[in-house]
C-alpha positions as CSV (number, residue, x, y, z in Angstrom):
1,X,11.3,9.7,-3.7
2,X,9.9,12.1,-6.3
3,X,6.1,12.0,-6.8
4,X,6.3,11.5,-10.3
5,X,8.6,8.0,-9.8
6,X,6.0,7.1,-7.5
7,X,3.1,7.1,-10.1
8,X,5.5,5.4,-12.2
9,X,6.1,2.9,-10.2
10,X,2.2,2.2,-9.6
11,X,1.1,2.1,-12.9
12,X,4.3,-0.3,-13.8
13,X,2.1,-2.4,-11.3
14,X,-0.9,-2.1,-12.6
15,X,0.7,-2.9,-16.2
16,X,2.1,-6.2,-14.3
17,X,-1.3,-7.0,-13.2
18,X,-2.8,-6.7,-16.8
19,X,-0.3,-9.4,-17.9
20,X,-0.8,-11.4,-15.4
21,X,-4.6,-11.3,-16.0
22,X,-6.5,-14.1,-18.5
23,X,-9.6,-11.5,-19.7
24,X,-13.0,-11.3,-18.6
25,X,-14.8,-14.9,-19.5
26,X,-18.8,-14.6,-20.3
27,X,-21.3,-17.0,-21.4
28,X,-23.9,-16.9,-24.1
29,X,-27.0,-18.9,-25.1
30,X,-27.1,-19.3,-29.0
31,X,-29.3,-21.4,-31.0
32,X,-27.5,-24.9,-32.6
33,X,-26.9,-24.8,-35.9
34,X,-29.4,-27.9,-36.8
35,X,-31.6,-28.8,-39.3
36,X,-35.3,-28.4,-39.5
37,X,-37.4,-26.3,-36.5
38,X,-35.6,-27.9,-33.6
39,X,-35.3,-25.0,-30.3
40,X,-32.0,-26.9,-29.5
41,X,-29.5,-24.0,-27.9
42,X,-26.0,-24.2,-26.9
43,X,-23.5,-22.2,-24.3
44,X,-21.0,-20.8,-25.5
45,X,-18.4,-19.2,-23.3
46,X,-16.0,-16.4,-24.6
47,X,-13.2,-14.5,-23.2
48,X,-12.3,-10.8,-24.0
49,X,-7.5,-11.1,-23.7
50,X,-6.5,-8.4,-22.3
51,X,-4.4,-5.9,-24.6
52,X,-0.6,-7.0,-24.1
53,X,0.4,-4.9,-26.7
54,X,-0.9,-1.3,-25.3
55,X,0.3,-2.9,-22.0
56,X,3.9,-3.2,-23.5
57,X,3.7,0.5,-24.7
58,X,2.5,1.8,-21.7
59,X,5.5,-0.1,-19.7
60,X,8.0,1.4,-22.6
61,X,6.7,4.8,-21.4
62,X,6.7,4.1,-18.0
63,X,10.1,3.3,-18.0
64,X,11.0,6.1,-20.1
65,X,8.8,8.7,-17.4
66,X,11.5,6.8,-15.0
67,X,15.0,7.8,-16.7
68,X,13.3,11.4,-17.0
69,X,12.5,11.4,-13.7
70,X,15.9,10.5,-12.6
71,X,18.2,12.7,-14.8
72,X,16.3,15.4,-13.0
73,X,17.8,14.0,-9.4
């Protein structure tokens, strides 16, 4: 198999992976919206998605890289 499939194939992979992946979660300590001076603070966690869309693009080229790769066989 041609070195250049090969990268292909890993990075169609890695592509998998990043759909398959929820985001990065973090937690942050913000004060509660509340009335008068009370030092009442809340957690709030967040998560950061993943980007499905630039995924999708990079798997279009990918496969694209692949039908190259092969008319060259």
């Amino acid at each position: 198999m041609k070195p250049l499939a090969l990268v292909a194939i890993l990075l169609i992979v890695i592509v998998i992976a990043t759909f398959a992946y929820d985001g990065v979660n973090y937690t942050t300590t913000e004060p509660s919206p509340g009335r008068g001076p009370s030092l009442v603070t809340m957690e709030v966690t967040r998560t950061i998605p993943p980007l499905p869309i630039v995924g999708a693009v990079v798997l279009l080229g990918i496969t694209l890289l692949l039908g190259t790769s092969a008319k060259r066989l």
